[in-house]
matplotlib code that plots the C-alpha trace (Angstrom):
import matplotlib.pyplot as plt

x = [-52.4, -50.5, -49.2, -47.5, -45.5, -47.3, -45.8, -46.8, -44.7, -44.2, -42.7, -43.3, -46.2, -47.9, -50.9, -53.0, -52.3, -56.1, -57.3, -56.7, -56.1, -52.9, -50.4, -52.9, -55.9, -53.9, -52.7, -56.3, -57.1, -54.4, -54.5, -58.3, -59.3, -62.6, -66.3, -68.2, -69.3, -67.8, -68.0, -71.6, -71.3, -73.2, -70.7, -68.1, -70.5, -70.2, -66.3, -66.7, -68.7, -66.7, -63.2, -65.3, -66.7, -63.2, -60.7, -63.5, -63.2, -59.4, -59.4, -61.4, -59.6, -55.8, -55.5, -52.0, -52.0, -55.1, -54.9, -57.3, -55.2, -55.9, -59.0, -60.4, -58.9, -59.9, -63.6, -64.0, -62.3, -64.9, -67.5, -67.2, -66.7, -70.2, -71.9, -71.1, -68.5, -65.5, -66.9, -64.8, -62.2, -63.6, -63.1, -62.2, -64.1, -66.4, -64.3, -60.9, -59.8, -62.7, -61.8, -62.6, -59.1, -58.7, -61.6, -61.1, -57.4, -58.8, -61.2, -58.1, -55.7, -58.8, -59.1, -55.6, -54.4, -57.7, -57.0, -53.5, -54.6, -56.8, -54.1, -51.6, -49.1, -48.3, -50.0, -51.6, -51.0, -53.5, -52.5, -51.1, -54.2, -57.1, -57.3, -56.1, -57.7, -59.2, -58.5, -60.1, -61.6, -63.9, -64.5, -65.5, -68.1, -69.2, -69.2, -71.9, -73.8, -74.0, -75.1, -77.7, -79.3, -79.0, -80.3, -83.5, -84.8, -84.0, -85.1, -86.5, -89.3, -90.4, -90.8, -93.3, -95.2, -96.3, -97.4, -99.2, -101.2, -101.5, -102.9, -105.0, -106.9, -107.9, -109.1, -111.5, -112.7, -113.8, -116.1, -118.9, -117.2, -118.6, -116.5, -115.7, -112.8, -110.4, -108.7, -106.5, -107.0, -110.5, -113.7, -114.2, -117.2, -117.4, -115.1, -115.1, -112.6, -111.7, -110.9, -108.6, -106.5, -106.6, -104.9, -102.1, -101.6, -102.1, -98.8, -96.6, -97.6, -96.2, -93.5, -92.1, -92.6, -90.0, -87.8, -87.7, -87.5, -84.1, -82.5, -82.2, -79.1, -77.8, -77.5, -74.4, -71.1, -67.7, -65.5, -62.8, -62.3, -59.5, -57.5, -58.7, -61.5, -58.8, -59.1, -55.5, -54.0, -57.1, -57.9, -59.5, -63.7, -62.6, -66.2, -68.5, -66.9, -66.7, -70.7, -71.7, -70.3, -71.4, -75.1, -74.8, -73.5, -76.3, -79.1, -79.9, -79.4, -76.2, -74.6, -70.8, -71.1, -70.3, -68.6, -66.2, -65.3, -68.5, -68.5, -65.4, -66.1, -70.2, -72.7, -75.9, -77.1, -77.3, -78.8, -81.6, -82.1, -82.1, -84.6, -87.1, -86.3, -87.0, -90.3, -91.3, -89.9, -92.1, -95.0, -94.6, -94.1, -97.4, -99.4, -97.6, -98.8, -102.6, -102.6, -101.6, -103.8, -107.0, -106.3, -105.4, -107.3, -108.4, -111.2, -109.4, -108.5, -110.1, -110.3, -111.9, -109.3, -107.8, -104.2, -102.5, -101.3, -98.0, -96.7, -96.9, -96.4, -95.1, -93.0, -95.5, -98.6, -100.7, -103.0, -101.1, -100.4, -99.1, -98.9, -94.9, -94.6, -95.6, -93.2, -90.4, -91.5, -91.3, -87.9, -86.8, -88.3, -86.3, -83.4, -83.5, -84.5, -81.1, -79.1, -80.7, -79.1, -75.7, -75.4, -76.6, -73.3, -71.5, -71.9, -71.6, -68.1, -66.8, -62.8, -61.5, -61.5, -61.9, -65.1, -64.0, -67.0, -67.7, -67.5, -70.1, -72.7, -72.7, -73.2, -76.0, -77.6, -77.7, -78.7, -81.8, -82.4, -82.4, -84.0, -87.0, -87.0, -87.0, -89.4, -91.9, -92.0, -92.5, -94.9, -97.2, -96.8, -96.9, -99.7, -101.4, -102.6, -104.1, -106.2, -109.8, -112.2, -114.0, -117.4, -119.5, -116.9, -116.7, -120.4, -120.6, -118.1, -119.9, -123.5, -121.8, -120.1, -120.8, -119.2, -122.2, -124.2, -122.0, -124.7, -127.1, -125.6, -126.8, -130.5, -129.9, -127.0, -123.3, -123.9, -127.1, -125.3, -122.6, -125.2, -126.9, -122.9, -122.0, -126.2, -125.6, -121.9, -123.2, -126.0, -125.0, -128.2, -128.2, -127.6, -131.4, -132.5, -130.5, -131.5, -135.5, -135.2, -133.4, -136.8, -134.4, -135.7, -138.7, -138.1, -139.3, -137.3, -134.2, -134.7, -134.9, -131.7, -129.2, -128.2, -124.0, -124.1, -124.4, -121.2, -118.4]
y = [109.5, 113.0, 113.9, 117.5, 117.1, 119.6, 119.6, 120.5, 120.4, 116.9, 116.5, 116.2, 114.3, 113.2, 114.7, 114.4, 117.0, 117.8, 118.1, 121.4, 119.6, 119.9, 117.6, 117.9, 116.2, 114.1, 112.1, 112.5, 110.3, 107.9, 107.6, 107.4, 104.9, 103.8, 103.4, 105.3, 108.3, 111.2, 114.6, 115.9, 118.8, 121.1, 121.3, 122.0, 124.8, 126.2, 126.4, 128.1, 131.0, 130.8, 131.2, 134.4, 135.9, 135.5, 137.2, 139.9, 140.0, 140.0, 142.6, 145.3, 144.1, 143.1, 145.0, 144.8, 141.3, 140.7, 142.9, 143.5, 142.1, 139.0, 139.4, 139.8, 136.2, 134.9, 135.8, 134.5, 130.8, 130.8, 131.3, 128.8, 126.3, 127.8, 127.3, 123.6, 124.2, 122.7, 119.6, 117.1, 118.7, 117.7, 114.1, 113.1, 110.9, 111.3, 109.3, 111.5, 113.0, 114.3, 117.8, 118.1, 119.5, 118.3, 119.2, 122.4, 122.0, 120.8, 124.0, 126.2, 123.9, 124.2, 127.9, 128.8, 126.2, 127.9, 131.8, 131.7, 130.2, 132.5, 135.1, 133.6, 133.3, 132.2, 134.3, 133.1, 129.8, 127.8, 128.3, 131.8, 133.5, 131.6, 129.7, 133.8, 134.1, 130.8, 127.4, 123.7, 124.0, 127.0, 126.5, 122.9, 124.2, 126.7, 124.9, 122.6, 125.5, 127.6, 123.9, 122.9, 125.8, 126.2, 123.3, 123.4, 126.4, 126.4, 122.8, 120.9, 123.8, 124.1, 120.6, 119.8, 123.1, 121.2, 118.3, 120.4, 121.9, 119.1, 117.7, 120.8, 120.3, 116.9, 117.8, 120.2, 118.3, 115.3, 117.5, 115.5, 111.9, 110.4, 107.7, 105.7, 106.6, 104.4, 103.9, 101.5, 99.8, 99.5, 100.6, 104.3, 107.1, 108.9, 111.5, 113.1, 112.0, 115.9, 116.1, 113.0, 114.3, 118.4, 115.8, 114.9, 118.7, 119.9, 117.5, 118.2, 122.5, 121.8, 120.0, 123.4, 125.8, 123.2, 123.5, 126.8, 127.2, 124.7, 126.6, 129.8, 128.2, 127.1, 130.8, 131.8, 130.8, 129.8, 132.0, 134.1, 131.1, 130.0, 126.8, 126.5, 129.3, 132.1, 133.8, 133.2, 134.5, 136.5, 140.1, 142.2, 142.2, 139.5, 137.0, 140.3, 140.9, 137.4, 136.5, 139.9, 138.6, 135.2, 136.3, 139.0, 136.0, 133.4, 136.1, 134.4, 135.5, 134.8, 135.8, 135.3, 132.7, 134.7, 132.0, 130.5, 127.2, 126.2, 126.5, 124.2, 121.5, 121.2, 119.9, 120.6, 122.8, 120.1, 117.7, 120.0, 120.6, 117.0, 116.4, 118.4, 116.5, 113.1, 114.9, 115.5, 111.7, 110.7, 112.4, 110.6, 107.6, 107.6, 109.2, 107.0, 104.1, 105.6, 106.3, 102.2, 100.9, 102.9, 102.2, 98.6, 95.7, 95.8, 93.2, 92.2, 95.3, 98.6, 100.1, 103.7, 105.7, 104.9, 105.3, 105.6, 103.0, 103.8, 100.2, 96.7, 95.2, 92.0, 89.6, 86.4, 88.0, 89.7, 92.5, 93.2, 97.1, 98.1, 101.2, 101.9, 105.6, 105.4, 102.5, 104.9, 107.3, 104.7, 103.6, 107.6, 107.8, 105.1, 106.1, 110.0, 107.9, 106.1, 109.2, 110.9, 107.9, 108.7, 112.9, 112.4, 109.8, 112.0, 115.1, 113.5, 112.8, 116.8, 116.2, 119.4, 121.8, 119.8, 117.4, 115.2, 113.3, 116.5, 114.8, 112.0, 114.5, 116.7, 113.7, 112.1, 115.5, 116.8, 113.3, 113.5, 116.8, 115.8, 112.1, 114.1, 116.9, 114.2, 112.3, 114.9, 116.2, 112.6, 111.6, 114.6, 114.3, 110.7, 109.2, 112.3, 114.5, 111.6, 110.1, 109.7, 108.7, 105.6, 107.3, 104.0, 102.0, 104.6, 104.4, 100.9, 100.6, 103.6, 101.6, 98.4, 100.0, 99.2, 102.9, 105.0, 103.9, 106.2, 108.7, 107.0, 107.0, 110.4, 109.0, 105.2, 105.5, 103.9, 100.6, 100.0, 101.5, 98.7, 96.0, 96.8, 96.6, 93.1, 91.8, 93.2, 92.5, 88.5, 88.0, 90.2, 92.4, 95.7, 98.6, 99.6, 95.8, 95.2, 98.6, 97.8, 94.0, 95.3, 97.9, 100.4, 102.5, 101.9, 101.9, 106.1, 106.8, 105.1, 107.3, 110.4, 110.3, 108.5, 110.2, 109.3, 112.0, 114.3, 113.0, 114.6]
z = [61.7, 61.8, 65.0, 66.2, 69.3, 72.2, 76.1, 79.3, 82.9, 82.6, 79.4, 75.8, 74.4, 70.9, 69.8, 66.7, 64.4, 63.5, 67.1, 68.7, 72.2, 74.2, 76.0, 79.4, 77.3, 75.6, 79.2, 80.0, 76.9, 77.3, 81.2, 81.8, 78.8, 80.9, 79.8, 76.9, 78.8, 77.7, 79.7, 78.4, 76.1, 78.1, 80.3, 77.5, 76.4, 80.2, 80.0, 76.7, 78.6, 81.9, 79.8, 77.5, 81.0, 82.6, 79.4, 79.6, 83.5, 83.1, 80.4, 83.0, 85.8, 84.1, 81.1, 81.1, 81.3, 79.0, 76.2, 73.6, 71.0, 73.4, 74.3, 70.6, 69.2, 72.8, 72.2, 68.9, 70.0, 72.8, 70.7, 68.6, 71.5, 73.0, 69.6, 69.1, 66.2, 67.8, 69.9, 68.2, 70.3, 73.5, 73.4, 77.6, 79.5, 83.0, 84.6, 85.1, 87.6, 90.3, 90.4, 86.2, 86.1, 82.6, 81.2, 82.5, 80.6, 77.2, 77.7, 78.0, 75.9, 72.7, 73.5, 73.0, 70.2, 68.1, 69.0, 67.9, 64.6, 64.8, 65.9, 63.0, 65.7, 69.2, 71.3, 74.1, 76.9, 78.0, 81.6, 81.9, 79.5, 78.8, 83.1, 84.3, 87.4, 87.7, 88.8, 88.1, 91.2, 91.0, 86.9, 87.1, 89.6, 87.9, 84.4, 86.7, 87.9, 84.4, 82.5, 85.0, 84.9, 81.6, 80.2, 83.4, 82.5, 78.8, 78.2, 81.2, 82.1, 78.8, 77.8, 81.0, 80.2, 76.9, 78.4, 80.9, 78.1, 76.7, 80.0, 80.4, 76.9, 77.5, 81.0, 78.9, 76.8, 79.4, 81.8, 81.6, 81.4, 84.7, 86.2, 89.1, 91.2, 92.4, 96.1, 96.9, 93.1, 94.6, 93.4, 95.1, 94.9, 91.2, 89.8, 86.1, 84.1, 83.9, 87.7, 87.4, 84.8, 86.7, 89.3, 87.1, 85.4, 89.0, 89.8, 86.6, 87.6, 91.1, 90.0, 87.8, 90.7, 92.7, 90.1, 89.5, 93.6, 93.6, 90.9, 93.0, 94.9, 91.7, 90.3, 92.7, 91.1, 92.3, 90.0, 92.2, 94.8, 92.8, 94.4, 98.2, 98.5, 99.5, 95.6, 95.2, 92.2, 91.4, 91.5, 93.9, 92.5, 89.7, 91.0, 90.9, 87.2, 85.7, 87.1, 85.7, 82.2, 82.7, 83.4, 80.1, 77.8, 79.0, 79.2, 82.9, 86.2, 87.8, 91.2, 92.8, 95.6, 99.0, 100.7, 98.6, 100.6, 100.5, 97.0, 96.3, 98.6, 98.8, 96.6, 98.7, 95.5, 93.4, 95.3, 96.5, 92.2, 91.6, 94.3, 92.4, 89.2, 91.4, 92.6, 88.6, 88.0, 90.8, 89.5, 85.8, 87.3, 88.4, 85.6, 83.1, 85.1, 85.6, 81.7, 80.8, 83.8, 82.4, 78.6, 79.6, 77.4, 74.8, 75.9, 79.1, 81.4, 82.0, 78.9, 80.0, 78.1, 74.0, 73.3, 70.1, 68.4, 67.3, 66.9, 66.7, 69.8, 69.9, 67.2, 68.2, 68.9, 66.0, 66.4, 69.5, 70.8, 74.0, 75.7, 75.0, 75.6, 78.8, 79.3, 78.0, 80.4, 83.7, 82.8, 82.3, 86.2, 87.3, 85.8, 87.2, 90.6, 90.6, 89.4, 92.5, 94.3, 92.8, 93.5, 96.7, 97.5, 95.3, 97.5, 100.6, 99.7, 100.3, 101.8, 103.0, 100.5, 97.8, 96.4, 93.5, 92.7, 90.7, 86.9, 87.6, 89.4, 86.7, 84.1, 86.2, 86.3, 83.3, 82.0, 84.1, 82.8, 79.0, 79.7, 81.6, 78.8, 75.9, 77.5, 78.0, 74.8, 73.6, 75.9, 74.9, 70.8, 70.7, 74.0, 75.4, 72.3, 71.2, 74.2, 74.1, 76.6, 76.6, 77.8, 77.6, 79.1, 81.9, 82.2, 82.8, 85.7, 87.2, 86.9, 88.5, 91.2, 94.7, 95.9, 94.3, 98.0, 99.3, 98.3, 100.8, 103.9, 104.9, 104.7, 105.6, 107.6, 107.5, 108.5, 106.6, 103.9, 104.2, 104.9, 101.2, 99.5, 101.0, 99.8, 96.3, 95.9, 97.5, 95.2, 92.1, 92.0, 92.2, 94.6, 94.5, 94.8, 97.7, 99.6, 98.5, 99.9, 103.1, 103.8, 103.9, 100.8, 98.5, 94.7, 94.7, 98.0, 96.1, 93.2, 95.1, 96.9, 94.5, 91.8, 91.2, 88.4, 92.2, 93.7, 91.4]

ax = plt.figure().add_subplot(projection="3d")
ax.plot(x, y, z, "-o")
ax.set_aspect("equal")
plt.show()
C-alpha cells in the first residue's frame, strides 16, 4: 500500500495515499482497533451538512476569513460527503473517544484534503476552515440531532404509515368476520375480526403522533456553543445563521438550542425520542405475537387467520411453515428494547460540561430507527398484505364458546348466567341445553335473547 506522510499537533504520521483522511483519523484507526461497528453513515451525512451550513454561516458572518474562493471548493466537498460519494473515507469506529472528536476530525480532515484537490492547491486546514466556529462538542451533537431526525421522519414515519394501510385494508375487508375475543388467553364475549385489527392500526397511528411529538426537542441544535457552552471562538449570531442553513439544506425544520450547556452535556432529547420508538417496538411486539398466535396450526393451534408461506421451515420437518416475519419483527422489538436500555445509561452519564457516551447513543439510535423502518416495510410486503381470515374456523370457536352467555345475563341474571357456563363447560353440551335443563329459558325464550352476531 501507498502511503503520503500527513501531521497534526502531535507529530507526523502515515496515511494511505488513496484515502482522503488525515493524521487525526488515522490515530483514531490505529488507537481504537475495537469491534466491527463503525460510526453509522448517517451521522457522516450530518457532518457533511453541519461543515456546508457552517462555511455558509462563516462566509455571512467572516468573510474575511471564509472567502468565496473557500467557500465554493468547500461546498462542493460537502456535497459529495452528503450524497454518499466519499464514504470509503469514513472508516472510524463507535468506540473512540466519547465526545466524537474524531469523527468530527475525519469530517473536517475529508473536507479539506477533497476541496484542495478540488482547489488544485493547498487551500484550506481542517481545523482553521472547515471546524471555523465549531467544536467536537457542539457538532457531534448536532450531527445526532440533524441524523435522528432525519432518518425518523424521512424513513421511520413513512415505513409504519404503510403497514398502517396495510392494516387498514384488511380491517375492511373483515367487517363481517364474527369471532370470539380473547382475555387473558381466555375465551371472551365476540368481536369482528375488523375491530381487532382497528386495535392494532389504532396502536401503530398512536405510535407516529409520539414520535412526531419527541422530535420537537430534537429540532434545536447545539451549533455556536463551541467547547464549554460559552460560544468561544464563534461569532456574535453564528447558531441563528448555521441552523438557518442547516434547516434550508435538509428541507426540515431546525432551531439553535437557547441554552447551550444543556446542549453539550444532556441527552434528555434523545431518550424522550427513543421512548417513542420503544412504545412503537412495544406495540409490534404484540401484534406480531397476535398475528402467529391466531394463524398458529395448521391442525394444532388456532388457525382463525392464513399467513403466507414464504419458506420452508424446518431442515427435518417436511411440509413445515412457520410464521418467520413476525419472528423477525419480535427480535427487532427486543433489540430497540435493549438499545432503549443503553441511551438511557448513556445519558445519565452527563459530567460537567461534557457527556461522552455520545458515539454509542447515536449508534443505538439510529439502529433502532432503520431496524424499525426495515422491519415494517417487511412486515407489511411479505405477512400482512397477504392475510386472510379463516371465517369457518372463526365461526366454530364462536359456536363453542362459553362467553356468548354473556348475552343472557340481563334476562337470567349473573349468577344463573355462570351456573349455565360451569353445566355446559362440565357435561359438554351446549349453552342453550344447559340454560333449558337449568328452567332458566325455554328453547323459544333462548332464541329470542341470544343472538352473538348482537354483541360486536
Amino acid at each position: 500500500m501507498d502511503f503520503r506522510i500527513e501531521h497534526d499537533s502531535m507529530g507526523e504520521i502515515k496515511v494511505p495515499s488513496d484515502k482522503y483522511w488525515g493524521a487525526q483519523t488515522q490515530r483514531s484507526l490505529e488507537n481504537f482497533e475495537i469491534g466491527i461497528e463503525k460510526m453509522p453513515l448517517e451521522i457522516v451525512k450530518a457532518f457533511g451538512i453541519i461543515k456546508l451550513a457552517a462555511a455558509r454561516a462563516n462566509h455571512t458572518l467572516l468573510p474575511n476569513r471564509m472567502t468565496e474562493e473557500k467557500l465554493s471548493v468547500i461546498e462542493k466537498a460537502s456535497l459529495e460527503v452528503i450524497s454518499g460519494e466519499l464514504d470509503s473515507h469514513f472508516p472510524l469506529a463507535v468506540w473512540q473517544t466519547g465526545s466524537g472528536t474524531q469523527s468530527n476530525m475525519n469530517s473536517n480532515e475529508v473536507i479539506a484534503n477533497r476541496a484542495n484537490e478540488i482547489a488544485g492547491k493547498k487551500l484550506l486546514h481542517p481545523n482553521d476552515d472547515i471546524n471555523m466556529s465549531q467544536s467536537s462538542n457542539d457538532t457531534f451533537p448536532t450531527a445526532m440531532h440533524i441524523a435522528a431526525v432525519c432518518e425518523t421522519k424521512k424513513k421511520l414515519i413513512p415505513s409504519v404509515k404503510k403497514l398502517i394501510s396495510a392494516f387498514d385494508k384488511l380491517e375492511s375487508e373483515n367487517t363481517d368476520a364474527i369471532k370470539s375475543g380473547r382475555t387473558h388467553l381466555e375465551d371472551a364475549t365476540p368481536i369482528t375480526f375488523a375491530q381487532e385489527i382497528s386495535g392494532w392500526s389504532a396502536s401503530l397511528k398512536r405510535d407516529i403522533e409520539m414520535i412526531e411529538q419527541s422530535l420537537k426537542p430534537l429540532s434545536h441544535l447545539a451549533l455556536g456553543a463551541t467547547a464549554v457552552g460559552t460560544g468561544l471562538n464563534a461569532p456574535k449570531g453564528f447558531d441563528t445563521e448555521v441552523t438557518k442553513e442547516v434547516s434550508l439544506i435538509t428541507g426540515l425544520d431546525f432551531k439553535p438550542e437557547e441554552n447551550k450547556f444543556h446542549a453539550l452535556t444532556s441527552k434528555d432529547e434523545l431518550v424522550f425520542a427513543h421512548g417513542a420508538l420503544k412504545a412503537l417496538a412495544c406495540d409490534l411486539m404484540k401484534i406480531a405475537n397476535d398475528i402467529r398466535w391466531l394463524a398458529s396450526g395448521p391442525r394444532c393451534g388456532l388457525g382463525e387467520i392464513n399467513i403466507p408461506e414464504n419458506e420452508p421451515g424446518s431442515s427435518i420437518m417436511p411440509g413445515k411453515v412457520n410464521p418467520t416475519q413476525c419472528e423477525a419483527v419480535t427480535m427487532v422489538s427486543v433489540q430497540v428494547m435493549a438499545n432503549d436500555t443503553a441511551i438511557g445509561i448513556c445519558a445519565s452519564q452527563g459530567n460537567f460540561e461534557l457527556n461522552v457516551f455520545m458515539p454509542v447513543c447515536i449508534y443505538n439510535f439510529l439502529q433502532s430507527v432503520r431496524l424499525l423502518s426495515d422491519v415494517c416495510l417487511s412486515f407489511e410486503k411479505n405477512c400482512v398484505s397477504g392475510i386472510t381470515a379463516n371465517k369457518a374456523k372463526m365461526r366454530e370457536y364462536l359456536d363453542n364458546s362459553l362467553m356468548t352467555v354473556t348475552a343472557l345475563t340481563p334476562v337470567i341474571g349473573y349468577e344463573n348466567a355462570a351456573k349455565v357456563v360451569h353445566k355446559a363447560h362440565k357435561e359438554n353440551v351446549s349453552l342453550k341445553e344447559a340454560c333449558v335443563a337449568l328452567g332458566y329459558l325455554d328453547e323459544k325464550e333462548f332464541d329470542e335473547n341470544f343472538h352473538p352476531e348482537r354483541m360486536v
